[in-house]
C-alpha positions as CSV (number, residue, x, y, z in Angstrom):
1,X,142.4,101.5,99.8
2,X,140.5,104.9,100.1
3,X,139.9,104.6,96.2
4,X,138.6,100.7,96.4
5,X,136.0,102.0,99.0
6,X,133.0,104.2,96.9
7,X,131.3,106.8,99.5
8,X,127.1,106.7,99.7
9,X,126.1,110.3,100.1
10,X,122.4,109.8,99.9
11,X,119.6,108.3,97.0
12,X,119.8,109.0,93.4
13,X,117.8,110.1,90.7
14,X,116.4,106.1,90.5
15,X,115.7,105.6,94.0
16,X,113.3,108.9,94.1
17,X,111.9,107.6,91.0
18,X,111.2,104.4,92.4
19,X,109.9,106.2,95.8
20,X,107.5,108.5,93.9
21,X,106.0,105.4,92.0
22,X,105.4,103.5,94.8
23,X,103.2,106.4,96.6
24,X,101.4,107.0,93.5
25,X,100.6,103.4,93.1
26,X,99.7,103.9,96.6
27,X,97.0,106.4,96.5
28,X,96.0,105.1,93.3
29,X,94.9,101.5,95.3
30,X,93.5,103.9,98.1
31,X,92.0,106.0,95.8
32,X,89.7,103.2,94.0
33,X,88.8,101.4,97.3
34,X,88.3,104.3,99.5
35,X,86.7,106.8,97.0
36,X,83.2,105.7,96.3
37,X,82.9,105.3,100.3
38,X,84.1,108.8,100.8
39,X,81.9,109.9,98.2
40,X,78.8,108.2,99.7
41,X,80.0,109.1,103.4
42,X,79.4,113.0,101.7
43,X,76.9,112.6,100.1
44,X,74.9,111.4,103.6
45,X,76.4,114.0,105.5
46,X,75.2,116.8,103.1
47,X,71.9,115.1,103.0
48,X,71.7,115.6,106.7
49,X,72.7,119.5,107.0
């Protein structure tokens, strides 16, 4: 029975892939809403100084 059951010892290779994918396509979504606001937010604030 011990050889029918396969142990789990953590992710693979593919699941960290998958993971780093996801965050990149993350920020990259965050990075083209968010930026030019950032970038304007910046540019106001270093106006005022």
């Amino acid at each position: 029975m011990n050889k029918l059951v396969k142990k789990v010892r953590g992710a693979s290779m593919v699941e960290y892939a998958l993971l780093l994918v996801a965050v990149l396509l993350l920020a990259a979504v965050g990075y083209k809403n968010l930026g030019p606001k950032v970038g304007k937010a910046a540019e106001n604030a270093g106006a005022q100084l």
